[in-house]
N, C-alpha and C positions, 0 to 999 in steps of 0.2 A: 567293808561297811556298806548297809544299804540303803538306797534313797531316804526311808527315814529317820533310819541315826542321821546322816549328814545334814539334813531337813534342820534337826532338831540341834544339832553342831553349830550348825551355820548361823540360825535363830539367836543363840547363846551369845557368841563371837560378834555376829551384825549386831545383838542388841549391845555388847559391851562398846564394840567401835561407837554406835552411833551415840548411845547413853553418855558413856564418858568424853566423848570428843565434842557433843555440844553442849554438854555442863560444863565444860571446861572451855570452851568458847562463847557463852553462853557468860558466863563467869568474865570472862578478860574483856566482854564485849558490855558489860555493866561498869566495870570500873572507866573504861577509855569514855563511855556515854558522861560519866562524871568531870572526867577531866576535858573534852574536848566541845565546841559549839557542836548546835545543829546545823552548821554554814559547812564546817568541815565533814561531817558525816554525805554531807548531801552532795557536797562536792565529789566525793570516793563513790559516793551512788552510781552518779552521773557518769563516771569514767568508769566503771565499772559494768554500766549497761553495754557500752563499747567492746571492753575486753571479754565478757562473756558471748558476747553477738559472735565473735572473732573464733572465739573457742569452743562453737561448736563447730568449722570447718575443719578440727584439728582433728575431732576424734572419729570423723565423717560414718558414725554410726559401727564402727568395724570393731568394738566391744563386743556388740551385741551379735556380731557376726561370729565372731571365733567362738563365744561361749554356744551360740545355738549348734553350729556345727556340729555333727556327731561323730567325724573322724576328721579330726585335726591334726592338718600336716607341717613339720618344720618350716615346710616354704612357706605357709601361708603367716604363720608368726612372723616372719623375718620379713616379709614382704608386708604387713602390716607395719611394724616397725618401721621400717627405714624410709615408707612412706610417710609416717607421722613425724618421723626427725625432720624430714626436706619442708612438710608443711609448718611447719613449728615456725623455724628459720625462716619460710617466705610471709607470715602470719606477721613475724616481730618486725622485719624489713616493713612491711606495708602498713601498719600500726603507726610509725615511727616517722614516716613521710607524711602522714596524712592525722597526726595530732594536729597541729597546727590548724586544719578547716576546718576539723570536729569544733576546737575552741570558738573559733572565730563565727561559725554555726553556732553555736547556742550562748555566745556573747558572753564566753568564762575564760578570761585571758587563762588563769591559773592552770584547765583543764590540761595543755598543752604537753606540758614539764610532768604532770601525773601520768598522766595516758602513757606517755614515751618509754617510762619507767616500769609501768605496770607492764607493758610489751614484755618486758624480759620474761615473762610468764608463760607462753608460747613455750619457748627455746627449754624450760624445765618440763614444763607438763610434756611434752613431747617425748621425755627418755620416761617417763613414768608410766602410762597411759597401757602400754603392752605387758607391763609387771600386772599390775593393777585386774588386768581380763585376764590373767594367765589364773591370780590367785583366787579369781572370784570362779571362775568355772571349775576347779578343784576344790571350791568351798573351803579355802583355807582362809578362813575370817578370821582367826586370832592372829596371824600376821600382820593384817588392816588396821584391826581394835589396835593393836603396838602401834602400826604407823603412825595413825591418826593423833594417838593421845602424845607422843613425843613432839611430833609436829607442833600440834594445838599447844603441849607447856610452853616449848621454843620460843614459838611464836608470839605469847603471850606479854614473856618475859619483854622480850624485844618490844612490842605495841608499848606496855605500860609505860616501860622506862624512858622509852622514847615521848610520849606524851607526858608524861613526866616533867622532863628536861626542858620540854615546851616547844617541841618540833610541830607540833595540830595535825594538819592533814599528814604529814610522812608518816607519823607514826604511826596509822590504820597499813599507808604503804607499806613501809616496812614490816609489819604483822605477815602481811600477802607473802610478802619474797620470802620470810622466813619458812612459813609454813609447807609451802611448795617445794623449798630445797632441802629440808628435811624429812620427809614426805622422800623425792629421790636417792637421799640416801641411805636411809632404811629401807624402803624398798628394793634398790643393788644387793644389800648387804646381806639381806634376809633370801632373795631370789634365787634358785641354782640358774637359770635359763639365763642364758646371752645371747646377743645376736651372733648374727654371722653376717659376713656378705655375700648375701644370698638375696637374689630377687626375682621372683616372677610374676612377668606379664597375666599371666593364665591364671593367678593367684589374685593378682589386683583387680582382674576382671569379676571373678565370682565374688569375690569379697564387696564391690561397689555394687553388682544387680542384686545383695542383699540388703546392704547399706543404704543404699541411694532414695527407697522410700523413709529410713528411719532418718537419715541427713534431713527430707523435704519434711520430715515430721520435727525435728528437735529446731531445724528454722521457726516452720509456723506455732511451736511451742514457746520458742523465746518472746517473741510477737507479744504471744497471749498472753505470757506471765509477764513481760516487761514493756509491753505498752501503756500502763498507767506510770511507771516510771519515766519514762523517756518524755512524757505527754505534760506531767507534771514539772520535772525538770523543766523542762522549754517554754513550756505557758506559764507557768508557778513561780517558775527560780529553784533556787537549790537549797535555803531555809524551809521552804514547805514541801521539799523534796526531803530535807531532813527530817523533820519529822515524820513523814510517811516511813521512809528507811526504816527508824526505829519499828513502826508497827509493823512493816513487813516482815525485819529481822525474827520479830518475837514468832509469827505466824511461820517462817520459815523455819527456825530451829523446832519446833513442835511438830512442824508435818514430818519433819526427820527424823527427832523421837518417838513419834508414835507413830508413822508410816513405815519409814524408810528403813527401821529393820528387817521388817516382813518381808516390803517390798523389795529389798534386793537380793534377799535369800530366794523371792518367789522366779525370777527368769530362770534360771538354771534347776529350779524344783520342777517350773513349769516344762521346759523344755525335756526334762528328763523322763517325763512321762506324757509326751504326748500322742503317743504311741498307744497308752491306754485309755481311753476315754473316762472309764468308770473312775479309776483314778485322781485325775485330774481334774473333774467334778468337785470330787470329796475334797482334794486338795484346797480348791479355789473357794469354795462353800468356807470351811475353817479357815482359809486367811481373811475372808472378808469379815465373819464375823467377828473373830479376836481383834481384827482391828477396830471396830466401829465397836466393841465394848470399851477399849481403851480412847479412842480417840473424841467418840461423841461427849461423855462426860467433862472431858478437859477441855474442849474448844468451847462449849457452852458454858463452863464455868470463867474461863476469862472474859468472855463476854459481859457477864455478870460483872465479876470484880476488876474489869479492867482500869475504874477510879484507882482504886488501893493499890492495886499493881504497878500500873506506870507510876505512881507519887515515890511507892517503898522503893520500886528499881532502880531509878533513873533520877528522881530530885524532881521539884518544884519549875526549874527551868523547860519540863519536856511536858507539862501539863497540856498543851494543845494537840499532842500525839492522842490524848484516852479516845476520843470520838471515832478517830479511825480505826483504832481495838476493839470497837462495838461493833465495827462490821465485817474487819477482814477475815476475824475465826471461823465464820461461815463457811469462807471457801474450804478449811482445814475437812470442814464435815463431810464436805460431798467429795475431796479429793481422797480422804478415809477409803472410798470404794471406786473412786476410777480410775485409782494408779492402778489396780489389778486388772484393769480391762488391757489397759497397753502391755503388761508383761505378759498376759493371756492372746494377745493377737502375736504379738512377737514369734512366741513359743511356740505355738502355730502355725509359724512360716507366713502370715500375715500381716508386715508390716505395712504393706499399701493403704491397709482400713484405718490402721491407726495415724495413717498419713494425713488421709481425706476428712479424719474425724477434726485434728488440728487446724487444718486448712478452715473448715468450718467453723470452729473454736475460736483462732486467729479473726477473723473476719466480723462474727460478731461483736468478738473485745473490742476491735477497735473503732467500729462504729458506733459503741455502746457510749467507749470514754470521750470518743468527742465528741457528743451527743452530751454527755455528764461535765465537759469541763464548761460550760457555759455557769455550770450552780458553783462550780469548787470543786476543793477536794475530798470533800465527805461523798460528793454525786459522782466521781471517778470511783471511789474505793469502792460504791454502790453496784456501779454498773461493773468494775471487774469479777465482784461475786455474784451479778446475774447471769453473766455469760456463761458461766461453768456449769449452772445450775440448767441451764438451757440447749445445752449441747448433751447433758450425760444420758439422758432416755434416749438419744438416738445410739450411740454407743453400745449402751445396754442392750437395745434391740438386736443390732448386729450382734453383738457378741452370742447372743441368745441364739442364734439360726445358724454360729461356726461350731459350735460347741454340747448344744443340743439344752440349753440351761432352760429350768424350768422358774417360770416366772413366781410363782407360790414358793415354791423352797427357796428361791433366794432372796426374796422380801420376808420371806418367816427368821432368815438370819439377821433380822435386825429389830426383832418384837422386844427380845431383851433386852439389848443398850438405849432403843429408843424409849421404851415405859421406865426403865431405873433412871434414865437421864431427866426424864418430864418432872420424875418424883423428887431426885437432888434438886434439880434449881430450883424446883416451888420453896422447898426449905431453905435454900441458900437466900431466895431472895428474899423470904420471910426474917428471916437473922438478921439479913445485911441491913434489913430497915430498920429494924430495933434496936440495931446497937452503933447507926450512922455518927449520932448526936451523943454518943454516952462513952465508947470507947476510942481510939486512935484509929488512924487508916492501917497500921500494923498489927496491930492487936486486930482490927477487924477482920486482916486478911487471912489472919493465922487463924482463925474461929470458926470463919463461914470453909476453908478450906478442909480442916480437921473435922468436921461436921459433917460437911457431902460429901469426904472419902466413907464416912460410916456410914450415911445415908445409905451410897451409893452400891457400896458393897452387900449391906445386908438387906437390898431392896432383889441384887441378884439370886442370893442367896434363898430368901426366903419365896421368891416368886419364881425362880428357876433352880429349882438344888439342881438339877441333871447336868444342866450346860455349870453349873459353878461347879461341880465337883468334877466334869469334866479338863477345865480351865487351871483348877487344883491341882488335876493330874500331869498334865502340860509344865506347871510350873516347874513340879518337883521332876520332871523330865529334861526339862533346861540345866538347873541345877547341877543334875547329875551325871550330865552330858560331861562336862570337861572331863570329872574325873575317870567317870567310863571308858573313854579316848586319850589318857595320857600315857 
């Protein structure tokens, strides 16, 4: 099979994993909003900035190593491995010791007995982590799309019933463990590769001088994406950290929907040709712009209707979250096109630029939000979507001088999602006021939605047939992918 059936394989399977595994979390994550405070949600936030902070020393970048790799050797898997098991294990021990300060820092007795538990986290991801890069560099995504969606039912079942019964915050806990252990053992089940005990020195060295900028980058990453969390939590509390959760939540499942298929199909498409230039151009030109047809339209539409949204989702009780859904979908826009800058410096053997770019990133977020928490939390949520918008022209310029990209063709890849997008919300916003005061916030949201899908489509259509009949062609290519390959 050749780099483009698998291109187009991969698209199918990453969009089925990501589609169905955030509609279906996405799903369990609407009803638990029902059942549980925004005290409890914000709580899980909070201990959660923690345990993620933790778990990027687990994977110390060495994913991204074995799939760049273009002759990958048993030692280096196993020696990946059984590196990630030791850190796993040291990750939960030091978690576990040092809940208790974390609490006592940000003055949440409760945080303590969470954090502890959520530890156990480490010690699963750990056996999973090297299935996971095995399957992703084979492009075997309908394995994943399986994982994921059993995971996510599991899980589910476990959250609801357990908030149900009226457990509050364990029951988000519980969600976590479940989804991670099965997650491992479909992943076992499904995998031929086992370790061995096998370890080399010589193998953990090359693997960490690849790693080691993308470890200093997924640091300064966390930083940038979770210093309004942390910031707010501790100055805010964890009620206005709940509510924030929810809006991020919503931003976060969407950049995965509408990013995060491409995007994870794009490191190993990228890396597979980067040997050819002309190639890899063309490649990077078409992911950016399918994405930003897809993604511009729907981040600017919740914008719009994010009154009707939060009310119909979530209830009455999470109405102080809408304000902060007017501004975080922003960042959705510009991240539409600069997750492909990282997986294009990667693939490139590049990851020091994408280091230095974070580092930069990191540093204006967090001058930005304590700078913004003197006004609140609308002038945090502010300043987290200035910062991004302010670091990606230097990105793009470097990227432009590794790569050879021309600055006209790849602003001409956004003439048509940005002009169909101007033209949906004029109409959407034209609707949404004339039917504010006369029909329901449900009925509203079903109207102006069903409307800017037609807007939006036959604004492509008729002002770009080439690229829609192209995108046409794409579609029925996905499609037909599975059965092509069964």
């Amino acid at each position: 099979m050749n780099i483009k059936s698998k291109t187009i394989q991969g698209v199918f399977w990453s969009g089925i994993q990501n589609w169905g595994s955030q509609a279906g979390s996405f799903i369990v994550f609407l009803i638990l909003a029902r059942l549980l405070s925004p005290k409890d949600f914000g709580l899980v936030a909070l201990a959660n900035v923690f345990i993620n902070f933790m778990q990027i020393f687990l994977n110390q970048g060495f994913a991204h190593a074995l799939i760049q790799k273009q002759n990958l050797e048993e030692k280096d898997i196993n020696t990946a491995f059984w590196t990630q098991v030791f850190v796993g294990f040291f990750l939960t021990t030091l978690t576990l010791s040092s809940a208790n300060f974390i609490a006592f820092t940000f003055n949440q007795p409760r945080l303590t007995l969470t954090i502890q538990v959520l530890s156990i986290l480490f010690i699963i991801a750990s056996l999973r982590q090297t299935q996971v890069t095995l399957l992703n560099r084979e492009f075997k995504f309908k394995v994943m799309a399986t994982c994921s969606l059993l995971g996510i039912f599991f899980a589910g079942i476990v959250g609801i019933l357990m908030a149900f019964w009226g457990y509050g915050v364990w029951s988000l806990v519980g969600q976590q463990l479940t989804y991670e252990i099965m997650e491992v053992i479909v992943l076992w089940t499904a995998s031929t590769w086992r370790p061995k005990f096998q370890f080399s020195w010589q193998a953990l060295s090359q693997l960490y001088r690849f790693s080691l900028n993308l470890l200093a980058y997924k640091l300064l990453e966390f930083f940038n994406q979770r210093t309004d969390n942390l910031l707010i939590g501790y100055f805010l509390g964890e009620v206005a950290l709940g509510y924030y959760a929810i809006s991020h939540r919503i931003l976060q499942v969407l950049t995965q929907l509408l990013i995060g298929t491409l995007n994870q199909v794009a490191l190993p498409t990228f890396s597979r040709l980067q040997d050819n230039p002309k190639q890899f151009l063309s490649a990077f030109y078409q992911a950016t712009q399918f994405t930003s047809l897809i993604a511009f339209p729907i981040f600017s539409a919740i914008i719009l209707l994010s009154p009707q949204l939060v009310i119909t989702l979530f209830g009455e009780h999470w109405r102080s979250a809408i304000p902060i859904l007017q501004i975080l979908p922003l960042t959705g826009i510009i991240r539409a096109v600069s997750f492909f800058q990282r997986s294009a410096f990667i693939a490139m053997g590049q990851p020091s630029i994408q280091m230095k770019l974070g580092l930069l990133n990191a540093i204006v977020n967090v001058i930005a939000c304590l700078i913004a928490l003197h006004w609140g939390i609308l002038a945090v949520a502010s300043a987290y979507v200035i910062s991004d918008y302010l670091v990606f022209p230097l990105g793009q310029w470097l990227l432009s001088k590794l790569i050879s990209l021309s600055c006209k063709t790849y602003l001409s890849q956004f003439l048509a999602p940005v002009t169909s997008t101007i033209i949906m919300v004029s109409v959407i916003f034209i609707i949404q006021q004339s039917l504010t005061s006369i029909l329901s916030l449900q009925l509203n949201l079903i109207i102006c939605c069903s409307i800017g899908f037609i807007v939006y489509t036959l604004s492509i259509k008729l002002l770009f047939p080439e690229l829609f009949s192209h995108v046409f062609t794409l579609v029925a290519l996905l499609r037909s992918s599975p059965q092509t390959n069964s």
